[in-house]
Structures are given as C-alpha cells and as structure tokens.
PDB file of N, CA, C and O in Angstrom:
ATOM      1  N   UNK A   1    -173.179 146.090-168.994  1.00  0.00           N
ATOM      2  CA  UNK A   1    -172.392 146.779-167.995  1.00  0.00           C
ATOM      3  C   UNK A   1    -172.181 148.236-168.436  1.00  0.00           C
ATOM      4  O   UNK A   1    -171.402 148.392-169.377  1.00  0.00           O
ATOM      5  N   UNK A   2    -172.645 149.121-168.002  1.00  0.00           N
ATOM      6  CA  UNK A   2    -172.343 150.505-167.342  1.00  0.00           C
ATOM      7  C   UNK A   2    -170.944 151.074-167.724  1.00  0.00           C
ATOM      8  O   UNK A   2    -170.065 150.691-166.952  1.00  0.00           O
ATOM      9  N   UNK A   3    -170.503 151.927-168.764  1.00  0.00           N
ATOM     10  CA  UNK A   3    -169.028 152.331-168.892  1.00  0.00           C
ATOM     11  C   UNK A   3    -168.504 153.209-168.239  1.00  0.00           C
ATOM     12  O   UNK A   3    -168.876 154.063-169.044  1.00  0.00           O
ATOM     13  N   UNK A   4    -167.925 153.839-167.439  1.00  0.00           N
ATOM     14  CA  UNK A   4    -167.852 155.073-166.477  1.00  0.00           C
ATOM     15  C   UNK A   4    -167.207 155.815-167.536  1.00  0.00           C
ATOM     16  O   UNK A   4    -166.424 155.465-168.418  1.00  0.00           O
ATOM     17  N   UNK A   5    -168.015 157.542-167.066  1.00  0.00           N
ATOM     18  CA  UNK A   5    -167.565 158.137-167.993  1.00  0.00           C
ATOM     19  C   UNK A   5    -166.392 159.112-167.886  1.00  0.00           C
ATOM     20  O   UNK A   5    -165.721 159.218-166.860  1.00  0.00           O
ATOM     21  N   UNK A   6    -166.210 159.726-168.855  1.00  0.00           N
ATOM     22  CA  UNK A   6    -164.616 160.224-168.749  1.00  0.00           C
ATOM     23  C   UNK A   6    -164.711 161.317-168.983  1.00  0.00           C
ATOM     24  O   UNK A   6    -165.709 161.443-169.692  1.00  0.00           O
ATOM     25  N   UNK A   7    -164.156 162.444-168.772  1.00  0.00           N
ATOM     26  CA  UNK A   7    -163.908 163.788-168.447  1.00  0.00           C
ATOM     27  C   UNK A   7    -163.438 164.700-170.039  1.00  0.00           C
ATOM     28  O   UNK A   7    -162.255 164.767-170.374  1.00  0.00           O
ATOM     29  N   UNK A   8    -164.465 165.286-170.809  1.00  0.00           N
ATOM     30  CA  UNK A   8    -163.484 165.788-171.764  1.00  0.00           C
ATOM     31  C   UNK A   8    -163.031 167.337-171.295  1.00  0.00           C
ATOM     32  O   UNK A   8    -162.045 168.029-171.545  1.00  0.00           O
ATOM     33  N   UNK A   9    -163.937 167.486-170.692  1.00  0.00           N
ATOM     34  CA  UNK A   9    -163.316 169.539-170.134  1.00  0.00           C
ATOM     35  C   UNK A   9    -163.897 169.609-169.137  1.00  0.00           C
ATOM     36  O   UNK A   9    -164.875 168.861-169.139  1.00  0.00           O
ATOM     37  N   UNK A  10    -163.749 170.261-168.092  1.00  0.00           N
ATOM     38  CA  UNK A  10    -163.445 170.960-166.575  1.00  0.00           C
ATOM     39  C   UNK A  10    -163.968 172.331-166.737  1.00  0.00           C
ATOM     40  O   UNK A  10    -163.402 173.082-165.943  1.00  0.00           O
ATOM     41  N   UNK A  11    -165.315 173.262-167.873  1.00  0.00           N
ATOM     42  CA  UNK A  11    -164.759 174.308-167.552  1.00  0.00           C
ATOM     43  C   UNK A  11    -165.256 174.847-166.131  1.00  0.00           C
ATOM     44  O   UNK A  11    -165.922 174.173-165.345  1.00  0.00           O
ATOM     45  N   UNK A  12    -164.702 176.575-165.850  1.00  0.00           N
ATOM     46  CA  UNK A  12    -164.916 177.513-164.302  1.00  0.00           C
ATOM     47  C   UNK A  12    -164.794 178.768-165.352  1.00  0.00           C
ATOM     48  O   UNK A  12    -163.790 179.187-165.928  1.00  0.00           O
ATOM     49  N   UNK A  13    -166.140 179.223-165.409  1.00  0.00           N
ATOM     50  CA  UNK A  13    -166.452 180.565-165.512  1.00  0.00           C
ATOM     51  C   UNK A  13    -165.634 181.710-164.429  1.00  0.00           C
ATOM     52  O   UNK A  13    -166.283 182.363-163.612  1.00  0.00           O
ATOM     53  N   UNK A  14    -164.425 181.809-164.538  1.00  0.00           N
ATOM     54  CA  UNK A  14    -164.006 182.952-163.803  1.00  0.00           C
ATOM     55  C   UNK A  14    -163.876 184.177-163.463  1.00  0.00           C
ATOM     56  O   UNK A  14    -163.191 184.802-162.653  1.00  0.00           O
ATOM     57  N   UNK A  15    -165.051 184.526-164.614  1.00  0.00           N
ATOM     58  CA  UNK A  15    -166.385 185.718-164.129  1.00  0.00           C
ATOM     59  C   UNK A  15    -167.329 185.311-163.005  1.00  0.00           C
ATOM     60  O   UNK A  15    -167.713 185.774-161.931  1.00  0.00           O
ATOM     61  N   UNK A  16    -167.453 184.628-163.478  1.00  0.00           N
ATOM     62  CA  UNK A  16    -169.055 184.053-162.464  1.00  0.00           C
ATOM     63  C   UNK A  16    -168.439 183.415-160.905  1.00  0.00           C
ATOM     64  O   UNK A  16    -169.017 183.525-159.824  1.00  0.00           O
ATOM     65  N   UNK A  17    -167.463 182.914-161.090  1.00  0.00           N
ATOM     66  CA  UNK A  17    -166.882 182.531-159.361  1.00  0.00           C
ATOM     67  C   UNK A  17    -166.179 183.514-158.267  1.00  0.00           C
ATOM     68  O   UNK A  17    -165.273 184.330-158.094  1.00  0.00           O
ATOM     69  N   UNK A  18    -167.227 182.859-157.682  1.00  0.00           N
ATOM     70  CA  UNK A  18    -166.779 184.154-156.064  1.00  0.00           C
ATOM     71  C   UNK A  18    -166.255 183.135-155.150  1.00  0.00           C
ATOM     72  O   UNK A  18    -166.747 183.289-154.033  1.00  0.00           O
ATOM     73  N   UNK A  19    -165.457 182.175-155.211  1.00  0.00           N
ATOM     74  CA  UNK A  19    -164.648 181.470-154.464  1.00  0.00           C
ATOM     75  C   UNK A  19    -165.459 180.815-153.598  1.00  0.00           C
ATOM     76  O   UNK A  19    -164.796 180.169-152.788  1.00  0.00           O
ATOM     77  N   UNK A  20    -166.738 180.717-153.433  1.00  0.00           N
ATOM     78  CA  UNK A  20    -167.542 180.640-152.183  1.00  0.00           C
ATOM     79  C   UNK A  20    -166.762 178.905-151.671  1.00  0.00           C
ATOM     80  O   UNK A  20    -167.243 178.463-150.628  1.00  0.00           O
ATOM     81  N   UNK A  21    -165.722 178.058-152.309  1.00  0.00           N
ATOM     82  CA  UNK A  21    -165.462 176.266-152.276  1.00  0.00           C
ATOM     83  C   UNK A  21    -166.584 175.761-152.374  1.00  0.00           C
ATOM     84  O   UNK A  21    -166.245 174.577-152.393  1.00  0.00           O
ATOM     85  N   UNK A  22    -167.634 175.750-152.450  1.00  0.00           N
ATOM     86  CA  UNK A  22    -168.475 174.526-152.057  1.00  0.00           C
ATOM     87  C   UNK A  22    -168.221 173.314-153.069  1.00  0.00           C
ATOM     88  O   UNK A  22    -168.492 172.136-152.837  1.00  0.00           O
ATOM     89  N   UNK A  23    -167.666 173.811-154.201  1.00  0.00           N
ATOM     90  CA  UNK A  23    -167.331 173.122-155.297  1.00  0.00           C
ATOM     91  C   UNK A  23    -165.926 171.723-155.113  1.00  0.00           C
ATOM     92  O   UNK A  23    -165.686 170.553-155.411  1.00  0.00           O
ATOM     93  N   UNK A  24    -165.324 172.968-154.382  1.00  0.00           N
ATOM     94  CA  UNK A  24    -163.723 172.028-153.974  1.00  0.00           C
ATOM     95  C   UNK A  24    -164.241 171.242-152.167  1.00  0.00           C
ATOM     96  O   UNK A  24    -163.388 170.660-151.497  1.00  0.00           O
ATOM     97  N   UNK A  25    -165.128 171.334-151.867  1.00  0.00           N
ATOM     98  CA  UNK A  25    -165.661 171.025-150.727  1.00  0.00           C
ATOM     99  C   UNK A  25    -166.431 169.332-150.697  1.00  0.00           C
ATOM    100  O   UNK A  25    -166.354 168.365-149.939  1.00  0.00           O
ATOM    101  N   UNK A  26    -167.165 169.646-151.958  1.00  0.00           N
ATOM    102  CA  UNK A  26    -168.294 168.215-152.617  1.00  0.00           C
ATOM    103  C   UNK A  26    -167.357 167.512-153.323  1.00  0.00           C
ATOM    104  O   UNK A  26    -167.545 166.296-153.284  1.00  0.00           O
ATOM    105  N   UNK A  27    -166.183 167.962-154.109  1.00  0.00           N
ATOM    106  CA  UNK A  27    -165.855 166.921-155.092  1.00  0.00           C
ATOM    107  C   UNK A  27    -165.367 165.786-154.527  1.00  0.00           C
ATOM    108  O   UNK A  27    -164.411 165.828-153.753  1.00  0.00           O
ATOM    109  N   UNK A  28    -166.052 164.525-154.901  1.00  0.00           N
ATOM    110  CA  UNK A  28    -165.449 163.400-153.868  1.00  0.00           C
ATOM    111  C   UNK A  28    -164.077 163.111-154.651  1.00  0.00           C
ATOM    112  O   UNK A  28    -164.094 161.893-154.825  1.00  0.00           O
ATOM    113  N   UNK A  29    -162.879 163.635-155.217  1.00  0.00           N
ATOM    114  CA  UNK A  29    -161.633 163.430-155.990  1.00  0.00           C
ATOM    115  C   UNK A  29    -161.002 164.097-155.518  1.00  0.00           C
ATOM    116  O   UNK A  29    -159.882 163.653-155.267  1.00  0.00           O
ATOM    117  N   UNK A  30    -161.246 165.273-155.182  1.00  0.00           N
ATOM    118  CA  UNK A  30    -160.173 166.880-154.988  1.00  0.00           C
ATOM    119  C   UNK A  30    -159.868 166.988-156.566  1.00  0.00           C
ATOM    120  O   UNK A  30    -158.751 166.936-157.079  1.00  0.00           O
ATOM    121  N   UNK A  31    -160.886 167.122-157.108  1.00  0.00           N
ATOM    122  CA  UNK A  31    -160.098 167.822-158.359  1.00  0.00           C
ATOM    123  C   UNK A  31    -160.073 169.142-158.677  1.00  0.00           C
ATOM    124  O   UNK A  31    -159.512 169.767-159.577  1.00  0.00           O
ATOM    125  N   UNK A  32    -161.043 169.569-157.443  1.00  0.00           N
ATOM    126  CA  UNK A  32    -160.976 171.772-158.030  1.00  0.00           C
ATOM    127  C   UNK A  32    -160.220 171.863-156.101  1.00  0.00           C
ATOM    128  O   UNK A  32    -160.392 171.133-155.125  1.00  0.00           O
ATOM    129  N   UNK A  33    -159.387 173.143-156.323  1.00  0.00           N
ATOM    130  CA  UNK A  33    -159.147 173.610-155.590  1.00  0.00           C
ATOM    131  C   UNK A  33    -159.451 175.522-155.564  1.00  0.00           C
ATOM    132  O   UNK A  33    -159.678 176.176-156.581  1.00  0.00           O
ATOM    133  N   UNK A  34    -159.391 175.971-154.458  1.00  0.00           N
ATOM    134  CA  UNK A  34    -159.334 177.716-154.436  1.00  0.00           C
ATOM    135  C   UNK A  34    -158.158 178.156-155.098  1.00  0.00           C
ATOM    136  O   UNK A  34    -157.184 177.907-154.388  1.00  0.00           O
ATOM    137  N   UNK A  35    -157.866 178.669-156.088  1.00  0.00           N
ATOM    138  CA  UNK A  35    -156.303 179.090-156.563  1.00  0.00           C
ATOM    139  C   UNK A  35    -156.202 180.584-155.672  1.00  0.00           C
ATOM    140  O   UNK A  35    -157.024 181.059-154.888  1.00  0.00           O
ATOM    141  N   UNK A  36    -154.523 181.258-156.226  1.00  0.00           N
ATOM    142  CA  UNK A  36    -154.754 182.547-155.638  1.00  0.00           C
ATOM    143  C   UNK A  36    -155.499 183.670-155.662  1.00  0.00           C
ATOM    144  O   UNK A  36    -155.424 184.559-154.813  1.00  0.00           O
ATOM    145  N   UNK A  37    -156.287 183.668-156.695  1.00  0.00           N
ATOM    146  CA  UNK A  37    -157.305 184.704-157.069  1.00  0.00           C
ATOM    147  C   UNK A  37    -158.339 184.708-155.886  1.00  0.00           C
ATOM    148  O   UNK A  37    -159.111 185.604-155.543  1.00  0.00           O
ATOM    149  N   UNK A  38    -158.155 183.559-155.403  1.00  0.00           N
ATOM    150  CA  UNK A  38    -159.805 183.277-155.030  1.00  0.00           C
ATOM    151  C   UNK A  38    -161.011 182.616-155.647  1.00  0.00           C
ATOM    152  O   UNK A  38    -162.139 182.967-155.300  1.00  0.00           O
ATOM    153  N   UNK A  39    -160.812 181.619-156.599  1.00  0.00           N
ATOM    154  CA  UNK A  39    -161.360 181.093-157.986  1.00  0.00           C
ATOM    155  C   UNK A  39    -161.311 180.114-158.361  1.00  0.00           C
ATOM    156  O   UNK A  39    -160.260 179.900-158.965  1.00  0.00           O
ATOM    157  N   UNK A  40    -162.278 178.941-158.296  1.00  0.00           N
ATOM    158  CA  UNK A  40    -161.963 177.692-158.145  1.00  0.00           C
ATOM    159  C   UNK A  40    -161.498 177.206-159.301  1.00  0.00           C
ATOM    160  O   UNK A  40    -162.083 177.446-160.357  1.00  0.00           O
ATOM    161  N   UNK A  41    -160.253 176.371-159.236  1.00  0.00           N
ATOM    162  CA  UNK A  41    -159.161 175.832-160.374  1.00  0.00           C
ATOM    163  C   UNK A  41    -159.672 174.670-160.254  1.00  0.00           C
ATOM    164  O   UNK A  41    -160.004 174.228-159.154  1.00  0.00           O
ATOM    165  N   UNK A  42    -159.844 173.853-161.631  1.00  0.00           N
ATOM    166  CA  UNK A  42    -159.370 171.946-161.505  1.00  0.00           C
ATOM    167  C   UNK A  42    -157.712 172.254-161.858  1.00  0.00           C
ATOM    168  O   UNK A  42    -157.052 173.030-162.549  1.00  0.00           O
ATOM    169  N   UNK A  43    -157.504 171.147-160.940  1.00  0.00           N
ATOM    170  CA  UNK A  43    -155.862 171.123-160.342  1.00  0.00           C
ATOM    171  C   UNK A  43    -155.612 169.572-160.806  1.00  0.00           C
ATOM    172  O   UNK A  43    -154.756 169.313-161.652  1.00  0.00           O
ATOM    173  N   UNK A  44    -156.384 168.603-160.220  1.00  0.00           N
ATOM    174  CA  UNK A  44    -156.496 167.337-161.287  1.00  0.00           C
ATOM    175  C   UNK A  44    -157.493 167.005-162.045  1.00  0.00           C
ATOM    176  O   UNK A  44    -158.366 166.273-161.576  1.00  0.00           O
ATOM    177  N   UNK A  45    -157.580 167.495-163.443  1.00  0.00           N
ATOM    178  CA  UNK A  45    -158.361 167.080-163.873  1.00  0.00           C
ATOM    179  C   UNK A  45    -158.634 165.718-164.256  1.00  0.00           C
ATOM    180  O   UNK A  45    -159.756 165.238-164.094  1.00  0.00           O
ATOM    181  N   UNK A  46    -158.026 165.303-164.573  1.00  0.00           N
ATOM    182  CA  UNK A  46    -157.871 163.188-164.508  1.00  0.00           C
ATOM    183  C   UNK A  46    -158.742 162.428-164.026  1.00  0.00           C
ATOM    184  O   UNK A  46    -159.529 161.570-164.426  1.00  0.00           O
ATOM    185  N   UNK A  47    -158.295 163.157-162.606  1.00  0.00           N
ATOM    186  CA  UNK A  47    -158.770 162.141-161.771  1.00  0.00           C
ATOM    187  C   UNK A  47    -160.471 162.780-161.663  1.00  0.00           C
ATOM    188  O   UNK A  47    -161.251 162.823-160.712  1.00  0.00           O
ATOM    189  N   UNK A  48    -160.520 162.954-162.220  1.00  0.00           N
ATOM    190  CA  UNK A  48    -162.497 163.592-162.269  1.00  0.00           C
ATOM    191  C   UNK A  48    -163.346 162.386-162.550  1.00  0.00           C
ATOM    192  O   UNK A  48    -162.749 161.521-163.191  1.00  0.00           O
ATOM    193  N   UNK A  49    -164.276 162.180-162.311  1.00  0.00           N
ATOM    194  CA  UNK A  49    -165.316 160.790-162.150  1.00  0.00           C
ATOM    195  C   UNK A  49    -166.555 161.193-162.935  1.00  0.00           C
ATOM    196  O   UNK A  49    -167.258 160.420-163.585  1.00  0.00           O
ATOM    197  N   UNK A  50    -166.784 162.861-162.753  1.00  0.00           N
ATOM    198  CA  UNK A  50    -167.568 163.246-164.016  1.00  0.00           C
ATOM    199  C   UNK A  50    -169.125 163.000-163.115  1.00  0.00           C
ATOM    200  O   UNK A  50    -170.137 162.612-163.700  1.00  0.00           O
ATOM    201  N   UNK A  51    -169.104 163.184-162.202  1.00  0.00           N
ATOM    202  CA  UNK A  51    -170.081 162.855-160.930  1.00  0.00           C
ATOM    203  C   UNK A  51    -171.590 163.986-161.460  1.00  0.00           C
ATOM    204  O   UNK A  51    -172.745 163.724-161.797  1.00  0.00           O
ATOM    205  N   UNK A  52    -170.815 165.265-161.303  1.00  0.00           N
ATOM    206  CA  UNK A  52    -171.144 166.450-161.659  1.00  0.00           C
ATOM    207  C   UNK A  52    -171.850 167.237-160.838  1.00  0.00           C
ATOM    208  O   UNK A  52    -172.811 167.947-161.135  1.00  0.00           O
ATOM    209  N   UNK A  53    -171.124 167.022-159.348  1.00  0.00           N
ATOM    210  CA  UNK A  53    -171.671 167.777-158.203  1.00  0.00           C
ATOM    211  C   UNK A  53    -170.985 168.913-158.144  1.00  0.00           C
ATOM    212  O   UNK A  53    -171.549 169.741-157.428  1.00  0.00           O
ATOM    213  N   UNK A  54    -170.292 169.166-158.472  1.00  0.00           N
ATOM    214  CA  UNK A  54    -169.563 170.577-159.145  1.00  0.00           C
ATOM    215  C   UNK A  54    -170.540 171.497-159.195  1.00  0.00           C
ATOM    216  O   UNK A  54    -171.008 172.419-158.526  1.00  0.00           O
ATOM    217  N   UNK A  55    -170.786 170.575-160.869  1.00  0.00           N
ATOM    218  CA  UNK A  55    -171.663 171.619-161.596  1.00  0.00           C
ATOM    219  C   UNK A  55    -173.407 171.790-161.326  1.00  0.00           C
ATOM    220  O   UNK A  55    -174.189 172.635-161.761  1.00  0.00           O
ATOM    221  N   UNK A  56    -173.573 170.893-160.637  1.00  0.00           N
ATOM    222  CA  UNK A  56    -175.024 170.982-160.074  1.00  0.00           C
ATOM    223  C   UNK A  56    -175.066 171.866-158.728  1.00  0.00           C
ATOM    224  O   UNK A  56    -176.207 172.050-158.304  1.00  0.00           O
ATOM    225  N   UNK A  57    -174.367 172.255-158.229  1.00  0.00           N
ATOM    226  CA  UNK A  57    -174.052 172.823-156.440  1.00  0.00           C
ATOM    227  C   UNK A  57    -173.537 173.783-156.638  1.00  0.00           C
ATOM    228  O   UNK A  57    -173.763 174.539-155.694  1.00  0.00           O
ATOM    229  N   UNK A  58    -172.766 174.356-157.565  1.00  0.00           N
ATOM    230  CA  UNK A  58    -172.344 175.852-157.774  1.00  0.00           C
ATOM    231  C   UNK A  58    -173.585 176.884-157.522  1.00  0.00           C
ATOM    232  O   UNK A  58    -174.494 176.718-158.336  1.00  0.00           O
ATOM    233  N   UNK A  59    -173.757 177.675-156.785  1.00  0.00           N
ATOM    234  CA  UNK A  59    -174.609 178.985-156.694  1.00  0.00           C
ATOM    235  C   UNK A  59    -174.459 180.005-157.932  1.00  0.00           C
ATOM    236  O   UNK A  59    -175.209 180.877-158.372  1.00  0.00           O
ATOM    237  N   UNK A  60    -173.507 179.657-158.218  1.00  0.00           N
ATOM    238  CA  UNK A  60    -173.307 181.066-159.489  1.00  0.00           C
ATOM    239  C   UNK A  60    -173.090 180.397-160.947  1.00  0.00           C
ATOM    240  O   UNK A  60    -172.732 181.025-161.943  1.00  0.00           O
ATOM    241  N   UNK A  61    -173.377 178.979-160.896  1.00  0.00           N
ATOM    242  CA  UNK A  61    -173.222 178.393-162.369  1.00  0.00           C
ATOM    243  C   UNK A  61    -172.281 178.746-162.904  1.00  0.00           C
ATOM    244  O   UNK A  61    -172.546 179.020-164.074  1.00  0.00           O
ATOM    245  N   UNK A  62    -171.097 178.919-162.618  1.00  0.00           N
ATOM    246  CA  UNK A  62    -169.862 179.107-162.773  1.00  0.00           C
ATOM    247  C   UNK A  62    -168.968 177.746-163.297  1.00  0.00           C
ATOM    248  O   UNK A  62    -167.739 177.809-163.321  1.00  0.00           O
ATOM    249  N   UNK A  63    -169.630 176.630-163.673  1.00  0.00           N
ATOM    250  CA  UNK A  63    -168.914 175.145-163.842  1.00  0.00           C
ATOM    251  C   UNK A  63    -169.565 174.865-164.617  1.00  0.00           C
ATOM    252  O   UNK A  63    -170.741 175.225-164.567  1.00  0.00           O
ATOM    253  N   UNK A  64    -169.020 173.999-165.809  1.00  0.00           N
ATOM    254  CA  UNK A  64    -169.428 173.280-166.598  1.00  0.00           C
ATOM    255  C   UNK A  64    -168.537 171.868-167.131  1.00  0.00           C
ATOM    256  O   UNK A  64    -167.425 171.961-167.650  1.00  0.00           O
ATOM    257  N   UNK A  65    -169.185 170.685-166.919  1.00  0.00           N
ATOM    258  CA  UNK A  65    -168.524 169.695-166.968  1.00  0.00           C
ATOM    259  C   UNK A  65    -169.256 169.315-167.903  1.00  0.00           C
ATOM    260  O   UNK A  65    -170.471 169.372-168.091  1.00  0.00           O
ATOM    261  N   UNK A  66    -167.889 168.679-168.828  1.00  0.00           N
ATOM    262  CA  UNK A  66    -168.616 168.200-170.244  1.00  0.00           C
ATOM    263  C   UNK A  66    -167.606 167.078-170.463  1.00  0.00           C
ATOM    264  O   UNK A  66    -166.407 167.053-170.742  1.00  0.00           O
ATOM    265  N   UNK A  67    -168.848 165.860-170.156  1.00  0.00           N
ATOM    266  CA  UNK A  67    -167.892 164.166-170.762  1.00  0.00           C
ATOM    267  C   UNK A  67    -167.623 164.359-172.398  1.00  0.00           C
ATOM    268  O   UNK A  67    -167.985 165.179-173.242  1.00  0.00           O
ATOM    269  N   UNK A  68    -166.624 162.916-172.387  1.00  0.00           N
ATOM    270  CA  UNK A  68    -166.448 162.766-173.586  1.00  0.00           C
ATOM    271  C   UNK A  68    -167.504 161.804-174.347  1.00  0.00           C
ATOM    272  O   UNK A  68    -167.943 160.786-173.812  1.00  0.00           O
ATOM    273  N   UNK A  69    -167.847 162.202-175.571  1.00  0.00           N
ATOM    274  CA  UNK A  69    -169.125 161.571-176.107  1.00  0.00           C
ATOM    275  C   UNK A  69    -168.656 160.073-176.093  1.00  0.00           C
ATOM    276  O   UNK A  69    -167.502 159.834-176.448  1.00  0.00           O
ATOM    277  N   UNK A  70    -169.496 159.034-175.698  1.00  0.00           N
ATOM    278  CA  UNK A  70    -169.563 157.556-175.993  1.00  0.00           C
ATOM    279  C   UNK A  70    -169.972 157.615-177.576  1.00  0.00           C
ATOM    280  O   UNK A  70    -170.840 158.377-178.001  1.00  0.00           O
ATOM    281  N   UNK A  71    -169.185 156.658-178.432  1.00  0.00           N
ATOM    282  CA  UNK A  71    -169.176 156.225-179.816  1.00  0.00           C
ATOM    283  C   UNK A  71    -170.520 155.653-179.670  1.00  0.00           C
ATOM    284  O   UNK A  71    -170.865 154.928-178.737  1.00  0.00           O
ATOM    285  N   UNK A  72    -171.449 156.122-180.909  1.00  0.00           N
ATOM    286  CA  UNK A  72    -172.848 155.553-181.078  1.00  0.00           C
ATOM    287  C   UNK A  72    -172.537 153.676-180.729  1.00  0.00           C
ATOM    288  O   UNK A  72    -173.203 152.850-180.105  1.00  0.00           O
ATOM    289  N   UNK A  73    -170.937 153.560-181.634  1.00  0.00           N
ATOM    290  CA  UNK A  73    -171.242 151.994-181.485  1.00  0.00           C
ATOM    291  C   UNK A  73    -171.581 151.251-180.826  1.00  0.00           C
ATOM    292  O   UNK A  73    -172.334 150.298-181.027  1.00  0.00           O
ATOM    293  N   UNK A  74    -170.845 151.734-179.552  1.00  0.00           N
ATOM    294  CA  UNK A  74    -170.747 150.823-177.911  1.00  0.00           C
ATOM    295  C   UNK A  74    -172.109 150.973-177.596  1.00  0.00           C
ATOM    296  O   UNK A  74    -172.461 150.052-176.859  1.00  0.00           O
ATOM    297  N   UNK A  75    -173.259 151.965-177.922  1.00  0.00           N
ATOM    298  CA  UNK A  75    -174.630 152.452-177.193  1.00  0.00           C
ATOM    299  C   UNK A  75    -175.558 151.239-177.851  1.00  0.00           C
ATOM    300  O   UNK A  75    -176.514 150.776-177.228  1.00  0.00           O
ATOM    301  N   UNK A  76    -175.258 150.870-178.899  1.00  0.00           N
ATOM    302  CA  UNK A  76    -175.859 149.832-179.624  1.00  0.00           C
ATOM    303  C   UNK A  76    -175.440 148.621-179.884  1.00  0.00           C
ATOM    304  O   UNK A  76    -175.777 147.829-180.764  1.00  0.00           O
ATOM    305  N   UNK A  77    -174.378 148.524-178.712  1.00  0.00           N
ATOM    306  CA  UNK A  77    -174.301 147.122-178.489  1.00  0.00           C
ATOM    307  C   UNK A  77    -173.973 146.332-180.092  1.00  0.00           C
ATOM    308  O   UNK A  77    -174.864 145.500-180.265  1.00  0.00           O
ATOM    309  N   UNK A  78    -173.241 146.340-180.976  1.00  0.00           N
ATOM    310  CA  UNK A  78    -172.989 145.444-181.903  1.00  0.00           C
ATOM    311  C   UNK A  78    -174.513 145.087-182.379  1.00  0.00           C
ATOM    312  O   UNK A  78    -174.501 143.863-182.511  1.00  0.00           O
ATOM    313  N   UNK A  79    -175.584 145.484-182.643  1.00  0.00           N
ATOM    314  CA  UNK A  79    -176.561 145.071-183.437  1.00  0.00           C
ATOM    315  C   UNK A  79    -176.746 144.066-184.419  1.00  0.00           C
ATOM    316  O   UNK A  79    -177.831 143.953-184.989  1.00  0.00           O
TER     317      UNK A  79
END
C-alpha cells in the first residue's frame, strides 16, 4: 500500500510571481491564496496533498514543493 505523502515546505519565489492565480485556481485544497501584494501565499499549508500542480502549472516557476523524505526503512519493506 501506497503512503501519501506529506508536505515538508511550500516554497513561492516572490520574485518570480506575478499573481497571475492559476496556482490558487488548480490547487484541489485551497492551500495558496493571492495575498495583498499580489503574490501567491500558502495560507494552509497542512492541508497540502503534495499533488504538485502548483508547481508544475506555474508560468514563472515561482513554486517549489518539497515532500518530506520517506525513511529508507518503510521503501524496503522490512527485508
């Protein structure tokens, strides 16, 4: 069975974002929103699923989602 993975950082290049949402638009969670700048914020990060349509659909590569590493152990199953 498949472990779902878990969220260690959310980052948003806030150089590189021009607010365009498409980011807060795809996330099936709502976890980025437009803040006041104009600049997409994760607002819940938690609740992130780690999907990574974020970071694949950004135009300006402005996102970077980075899980938390799975322990070699669990990958090898108790050997």
């Amino acid at each position: 069975m498949k472990k779902q993975k878990k969220l260690k950082e959310l980052r948003v290049n806030r150089n590189w974002c021009k607010g365009c949402g498409i980011c807060v638009y795809f996330c099936p969670k709502d976890v980025l929103e437009i803040d006041k700048d104009d600049k997409s914020s994760p607002v819940r990060p938690n609740d992130c699923i780690v999907c990574g349509f974020c970071e694949r659909l950004c135009p300006d590569l402005a996102i970077t989602v980075i899980p938390e590493e799975q322990e070699e152990e669990e990958e090898q199953e108790a050997s």
